[in-house]
VONULO-53927 format. One record per atom (N, C-alpha, C): residue in one letter; y, x, z. Coordinates in steps of 0.2 Angstrom, whole numbers, plus 5000, padded with zeros to 4 digits. Each point is the difference from the previous one (the first is absolute). Layout:
// residues N
aYXZ...
***
This chain:
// residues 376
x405652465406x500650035001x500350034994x499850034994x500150004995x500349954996x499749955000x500149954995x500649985005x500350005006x500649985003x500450034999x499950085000x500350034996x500450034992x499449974997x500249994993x500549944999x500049955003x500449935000x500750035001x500050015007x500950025001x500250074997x499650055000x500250044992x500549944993x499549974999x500249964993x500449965003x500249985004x500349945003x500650065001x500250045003x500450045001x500550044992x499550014996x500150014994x500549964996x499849934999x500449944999x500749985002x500250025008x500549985004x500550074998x499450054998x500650085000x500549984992x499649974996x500349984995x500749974999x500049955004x500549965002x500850025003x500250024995x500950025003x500249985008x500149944998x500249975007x499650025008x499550014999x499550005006x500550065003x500050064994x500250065004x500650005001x500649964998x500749995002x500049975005x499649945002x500149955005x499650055007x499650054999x499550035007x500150064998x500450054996x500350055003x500750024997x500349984996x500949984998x500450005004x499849915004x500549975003x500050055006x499350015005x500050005007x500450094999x499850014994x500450095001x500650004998x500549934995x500750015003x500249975004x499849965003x500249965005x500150045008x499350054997x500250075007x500450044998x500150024991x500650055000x500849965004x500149954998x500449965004x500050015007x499649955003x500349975006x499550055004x499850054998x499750095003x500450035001x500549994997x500750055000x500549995004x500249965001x500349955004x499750025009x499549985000x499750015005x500150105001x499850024998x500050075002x500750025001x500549974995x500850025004x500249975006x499849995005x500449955006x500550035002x500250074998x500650025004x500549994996x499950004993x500549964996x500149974999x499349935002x500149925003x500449985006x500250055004x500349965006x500549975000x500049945002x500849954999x500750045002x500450004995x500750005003x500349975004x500350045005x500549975006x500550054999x500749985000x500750024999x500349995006x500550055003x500450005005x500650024999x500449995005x500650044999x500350025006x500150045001x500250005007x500950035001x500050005008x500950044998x500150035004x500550075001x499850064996x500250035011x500049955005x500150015007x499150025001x500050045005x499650035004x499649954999x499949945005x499849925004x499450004992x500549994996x499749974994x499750034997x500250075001x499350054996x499350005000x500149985008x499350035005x499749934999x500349934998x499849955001x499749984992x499950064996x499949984993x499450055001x499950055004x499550055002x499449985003x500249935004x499549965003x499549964996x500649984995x499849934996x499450034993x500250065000x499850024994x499450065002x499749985004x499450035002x499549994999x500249934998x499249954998x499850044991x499550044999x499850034995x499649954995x499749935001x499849984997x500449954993x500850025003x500550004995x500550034996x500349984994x500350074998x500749975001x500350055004x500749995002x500350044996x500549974997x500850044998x500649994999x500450045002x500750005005x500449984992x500349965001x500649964994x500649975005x500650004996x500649975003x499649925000x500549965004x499949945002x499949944995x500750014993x500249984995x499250014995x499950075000x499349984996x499349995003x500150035005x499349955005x499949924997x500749975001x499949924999x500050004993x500350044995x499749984992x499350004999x499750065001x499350035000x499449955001x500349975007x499649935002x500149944997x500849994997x499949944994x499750014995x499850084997x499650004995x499550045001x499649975005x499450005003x499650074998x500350065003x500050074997x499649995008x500249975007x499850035006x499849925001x499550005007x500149965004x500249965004x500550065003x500649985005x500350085000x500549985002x500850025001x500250015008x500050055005x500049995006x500850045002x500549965002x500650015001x500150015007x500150075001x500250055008x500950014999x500349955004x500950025001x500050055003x500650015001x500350055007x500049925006x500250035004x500449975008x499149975002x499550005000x499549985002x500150005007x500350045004x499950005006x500649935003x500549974997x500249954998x499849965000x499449984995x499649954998x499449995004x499750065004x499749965007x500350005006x500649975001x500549985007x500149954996x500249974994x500149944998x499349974998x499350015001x499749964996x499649984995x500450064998x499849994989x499750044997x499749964995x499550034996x500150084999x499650065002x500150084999x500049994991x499749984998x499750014994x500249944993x500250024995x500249934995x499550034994x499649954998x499450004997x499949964993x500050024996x500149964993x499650014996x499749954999x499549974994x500149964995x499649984995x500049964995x499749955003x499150025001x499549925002x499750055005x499849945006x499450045003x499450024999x499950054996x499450014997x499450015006x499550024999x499650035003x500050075001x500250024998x500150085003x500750005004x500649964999x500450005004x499649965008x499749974999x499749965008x499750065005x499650054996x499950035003x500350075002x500850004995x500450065004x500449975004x499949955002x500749945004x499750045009x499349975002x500050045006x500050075000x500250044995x500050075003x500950005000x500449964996x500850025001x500149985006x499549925002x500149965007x500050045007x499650064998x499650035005x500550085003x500450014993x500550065001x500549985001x500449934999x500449975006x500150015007x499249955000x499950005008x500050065004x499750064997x500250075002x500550025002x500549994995x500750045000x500349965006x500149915000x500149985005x499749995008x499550035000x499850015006x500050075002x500150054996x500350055001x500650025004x500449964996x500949985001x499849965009x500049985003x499749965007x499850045005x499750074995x499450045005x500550075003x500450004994x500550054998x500250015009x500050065004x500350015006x500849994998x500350044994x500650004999x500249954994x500449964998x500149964993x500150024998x500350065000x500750054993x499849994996x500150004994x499750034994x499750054998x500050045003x499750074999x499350005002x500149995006x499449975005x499649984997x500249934999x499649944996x499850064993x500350024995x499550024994x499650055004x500150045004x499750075003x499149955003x500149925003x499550005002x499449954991x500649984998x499649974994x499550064996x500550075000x499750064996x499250015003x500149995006x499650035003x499349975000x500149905000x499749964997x499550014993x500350014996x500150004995x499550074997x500050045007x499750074996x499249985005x499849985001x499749975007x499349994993x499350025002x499649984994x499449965004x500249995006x499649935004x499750015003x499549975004x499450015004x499550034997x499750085002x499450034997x499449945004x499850004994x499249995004x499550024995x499449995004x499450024995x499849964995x499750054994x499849934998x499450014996x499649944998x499350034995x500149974994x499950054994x499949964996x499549974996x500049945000x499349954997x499850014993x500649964998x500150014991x500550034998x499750074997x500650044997x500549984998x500550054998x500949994997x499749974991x500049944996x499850034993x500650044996x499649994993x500450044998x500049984992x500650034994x500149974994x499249994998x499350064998x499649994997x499749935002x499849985007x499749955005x500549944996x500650015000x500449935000x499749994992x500150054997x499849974992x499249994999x499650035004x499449984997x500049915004x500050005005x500149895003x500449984994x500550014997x500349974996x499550014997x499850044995x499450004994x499649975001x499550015005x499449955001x500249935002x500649984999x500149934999x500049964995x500250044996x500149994994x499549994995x499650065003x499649994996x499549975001x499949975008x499549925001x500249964996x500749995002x500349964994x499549974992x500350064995x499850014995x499450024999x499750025003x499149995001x499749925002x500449955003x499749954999x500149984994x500649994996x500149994995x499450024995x500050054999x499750034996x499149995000x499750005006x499550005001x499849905000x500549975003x499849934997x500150004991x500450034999x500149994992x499250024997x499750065002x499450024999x499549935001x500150005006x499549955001x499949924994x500749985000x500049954996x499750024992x500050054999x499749994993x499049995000x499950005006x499449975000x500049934996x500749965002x500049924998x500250034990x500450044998x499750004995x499650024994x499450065007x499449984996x499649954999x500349965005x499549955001x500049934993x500950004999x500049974997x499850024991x499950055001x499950054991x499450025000x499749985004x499350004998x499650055003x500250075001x500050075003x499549975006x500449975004x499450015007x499549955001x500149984995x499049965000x499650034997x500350044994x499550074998x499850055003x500450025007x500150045004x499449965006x500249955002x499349955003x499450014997x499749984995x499350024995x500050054999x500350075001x499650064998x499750015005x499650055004x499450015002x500350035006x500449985004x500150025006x500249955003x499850015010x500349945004x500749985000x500049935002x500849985003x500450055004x499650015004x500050065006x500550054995x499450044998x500450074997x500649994997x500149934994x500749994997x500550015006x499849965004x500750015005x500350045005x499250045002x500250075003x500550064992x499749994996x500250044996x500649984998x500649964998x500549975002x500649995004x499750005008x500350035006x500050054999x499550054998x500050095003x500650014995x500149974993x500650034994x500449985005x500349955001x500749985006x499950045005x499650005004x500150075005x500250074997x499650024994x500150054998x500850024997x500249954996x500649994999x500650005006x500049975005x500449995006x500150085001x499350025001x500150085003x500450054995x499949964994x500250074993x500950005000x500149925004x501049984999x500150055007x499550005003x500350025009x500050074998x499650014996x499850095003x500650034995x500249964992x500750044997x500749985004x499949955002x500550015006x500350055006x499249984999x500250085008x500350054998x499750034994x500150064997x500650014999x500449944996x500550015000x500549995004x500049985004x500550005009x500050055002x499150025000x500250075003x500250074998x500149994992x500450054995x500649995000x500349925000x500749994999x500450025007x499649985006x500549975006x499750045004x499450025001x499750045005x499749945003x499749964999x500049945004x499150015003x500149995006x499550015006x499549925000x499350025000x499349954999x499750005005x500350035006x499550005008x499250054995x499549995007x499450024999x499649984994x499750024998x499749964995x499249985003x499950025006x499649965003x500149945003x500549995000x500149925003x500249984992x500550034994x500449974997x499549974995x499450044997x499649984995x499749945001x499649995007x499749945000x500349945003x500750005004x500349954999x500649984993x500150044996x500049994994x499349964995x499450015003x499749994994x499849925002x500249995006x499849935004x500649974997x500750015000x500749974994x499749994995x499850034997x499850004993x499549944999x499450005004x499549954999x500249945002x500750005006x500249925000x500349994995x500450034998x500449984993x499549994994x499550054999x499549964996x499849925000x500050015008x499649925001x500749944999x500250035001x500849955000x500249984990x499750044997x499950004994x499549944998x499350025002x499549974997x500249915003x500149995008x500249944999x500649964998x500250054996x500749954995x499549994995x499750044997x499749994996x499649934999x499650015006x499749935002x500349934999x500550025004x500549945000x500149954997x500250034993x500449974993x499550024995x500149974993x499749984994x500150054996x500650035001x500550044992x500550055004x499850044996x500650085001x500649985001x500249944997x500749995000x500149975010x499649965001x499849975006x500150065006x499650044997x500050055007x500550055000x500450004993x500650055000x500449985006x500149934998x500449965006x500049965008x499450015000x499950005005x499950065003x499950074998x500250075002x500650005001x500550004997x500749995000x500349985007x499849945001x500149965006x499850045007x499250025000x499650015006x500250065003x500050054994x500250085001x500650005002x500649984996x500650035000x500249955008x499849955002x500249945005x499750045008x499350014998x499550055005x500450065002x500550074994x500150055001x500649975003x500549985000x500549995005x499849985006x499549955000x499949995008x499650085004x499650024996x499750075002x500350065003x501050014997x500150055000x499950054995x500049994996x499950024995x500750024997x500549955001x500650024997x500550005005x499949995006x500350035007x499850015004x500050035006x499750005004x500149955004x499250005004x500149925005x500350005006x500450085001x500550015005x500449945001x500349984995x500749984999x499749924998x499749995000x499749915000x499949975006x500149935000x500149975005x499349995004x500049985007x499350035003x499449924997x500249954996x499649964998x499850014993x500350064995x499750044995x499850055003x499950015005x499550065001x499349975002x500149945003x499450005001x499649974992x500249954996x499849964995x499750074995x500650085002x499550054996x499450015002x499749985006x499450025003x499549984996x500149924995x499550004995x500050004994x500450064997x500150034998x499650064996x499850034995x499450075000x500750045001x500349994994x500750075000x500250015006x500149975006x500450025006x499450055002x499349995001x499650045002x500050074997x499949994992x499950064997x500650055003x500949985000x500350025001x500050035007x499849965005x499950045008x499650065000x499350004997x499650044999x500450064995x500150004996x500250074995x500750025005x500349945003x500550045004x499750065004x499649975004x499850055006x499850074996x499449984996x499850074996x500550034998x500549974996x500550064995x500550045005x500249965005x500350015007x499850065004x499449995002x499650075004x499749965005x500449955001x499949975007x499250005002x499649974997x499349964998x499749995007x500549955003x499749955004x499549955000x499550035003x499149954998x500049955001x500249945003x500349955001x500249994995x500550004999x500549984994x499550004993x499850074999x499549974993x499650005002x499650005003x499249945000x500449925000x500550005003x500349924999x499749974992x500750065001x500149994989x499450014996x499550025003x499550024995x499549945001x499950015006x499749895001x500349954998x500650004998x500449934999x499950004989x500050075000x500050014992x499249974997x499550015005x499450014999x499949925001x500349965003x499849945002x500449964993x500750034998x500149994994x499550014993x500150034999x499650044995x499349945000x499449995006x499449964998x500449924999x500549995003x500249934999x500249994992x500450064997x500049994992x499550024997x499650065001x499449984994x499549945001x499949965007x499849975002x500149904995x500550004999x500349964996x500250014993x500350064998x499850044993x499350004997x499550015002x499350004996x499949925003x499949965004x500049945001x500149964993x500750005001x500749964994x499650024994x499850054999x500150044992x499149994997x500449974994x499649964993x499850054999x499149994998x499550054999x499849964993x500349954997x499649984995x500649954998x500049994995x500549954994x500049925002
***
């Protein structure tokens, strides 16, 4: 154990030297969380713009009180003339246009509501059934209306409109999150990311000791095959761990950002780490020359990490990328550190993750030590 130890000592020694190593596994992943960890922790700043206008009759008041209930939007009240600029310069999403005479417009027929956009974005798709849905209100209100007056009619929309729905009971499963939670998932994405990078870049310099001579003296000095390669994993391990743990410290300094337990987080963390080691050593395998496996890491990682979730969520992918994520390591790493950072820590869910990673993990060192030249 010594002499394994004494190896990824020296072999750690070597890599700390190396400017890039530290830029590429702990630089990027810590601006890239300063970034897009900021982002996430503002969502009440993020909420899309919706512009209205309403006019200045009782009907239409109450009819703008309805529409503008929905909080998952930011509404504000603009004349009609800059609503529609705003939207041609793409300041808001959409533009929702409330006239007078509405009680007019449902005895003829016509649209309550005049709606202006640029393109249909996806965020506007999903404010179309909330406008669609305070129409059908207001007009089936107007129907239900015992009197039709106008008065009436706003007096029942109001009343609508102040209405906060069906109580019912409820449980809650997976907490409400919150900015630290959103910014640490974003961080540890990033930094799977940049830890594959980093850690196959490690790896490939096996290829060039191999070719400079280094590891066949390394071969002939007085230790087994065994030990060089345990002592070499344990530096990448130990490494993975030293990106993850300045990380943390800084999320959790900068952002407040939340790590779940660290009974569940450390050792499905150190299980990420060893596939990612192993995802290293079989590139290594793979190919001849560092230049070989820079680019073939390029491809595998960055092509892997999009399908993973890594740079989106798999909410929002289509249900035949969600499944092709299944054979994927990154989607699993990410379902697992969700549950833990989350609180949720559903045991299903990570012994999934933790079996699916582990099945990964023997299938890369398994073909990594295989693949990989032990002699010139």
């Amino acid at each position: 154990m010594r002499k394994i130890g004494a190896i990824a000592l020296l072999h750690m020694k070597s890599m700390a030297r190396t400017p890039s190593v530290w830029v590429l596994m702990v630089a990027m992943p810590l601006i890239f969380s300063l970034i897009f960890g900021g982002m996430a922790g503002s969502s009440e700043k993020n909420k899309p713009v919706v512009l209205y206008s309403a006019g200045s009759d009782a009907l239409s008041t109450e009819a703008a009180k309805l529409l503008t209930g929905n909080k998952q939007y930011k509404w504000e009240k603009v004349s009609a003339k800059k609503a529609r600029e705003a939207v041609n310069g793409q300041k808001a999403i959409a533009a929702v246009l409330i006239g007078e005479g509405m009680a007019e417009r449902i005895e003829k027929q016509e649209p309550l509501f005049t709606i202006a956009i640029q393109r249909e974005t996806q965020e506007y798709l999903a404010l179309y059934p909330h406008i669609e849905g305070a129409a059908r209100t207001i007009a089936s209100s107007y129907e239900i209306a015992a009197a039709p007056e106008l008065d009436g009619f706003a007096a029942l929309i109001r009343e609508v409109s102040g209405k906060q729905g069906i109580r019912v009971d409820k449980e809650i499963i997976q907490r409400e999150g919150n900015k630290g939670e959103a910014v640490s998932l974003s961080s540890i994405g990033f930094t799977i990311m940049f830890m594959m990078f980093g850690i196959s870049g490690a790896a490939a310099t096996i290829l060039e000791e191999r070719a400079g001579g280094t590891w066949a003296r390394l071969m002939a000095s007085p230790v087994s095959r065994t030990q060089i390669i345990c002592g070499y994993i344990l530096s990448y391990f130990l490494l993975g761990w030293l990106q993850l743990g300045i990380l943390a410290i800084s999320i959790k300094v900068l952002f407040n950002g939340q790590w779940g337990s660290p009974l569940y987080f450390i050792p499905f963390a150190s299980i990420v780490i060893l596939t990612v080691v192993g995802l290293g050593l079989m590139i290594a395998g793979l190919v001849k020359t560092k230049q070989q496996a820079g680019a073939l890491s390029a491809v595998i990682i960055v092509s892997t990490s999009m399908l993973g979730g890594v740079y989106w969520p798999l909410d929002v992918v289509p249900d035949f990328m969600k499944l092709i994520a299944k054979f994927v390591p990154q989607s699993w790493m990410m379902e697992g550190i969700r549950e833990i950072v989350s609180g949720s820590l559903h045991t299903k869910t990570i012994l999934t993750a933790t079996a699916m990673l582990i099945g990964f993990c023997l299938l890369f060192f398994y073909l990594g030590l295989r693949k990989l030249k032990y002699e010139n």
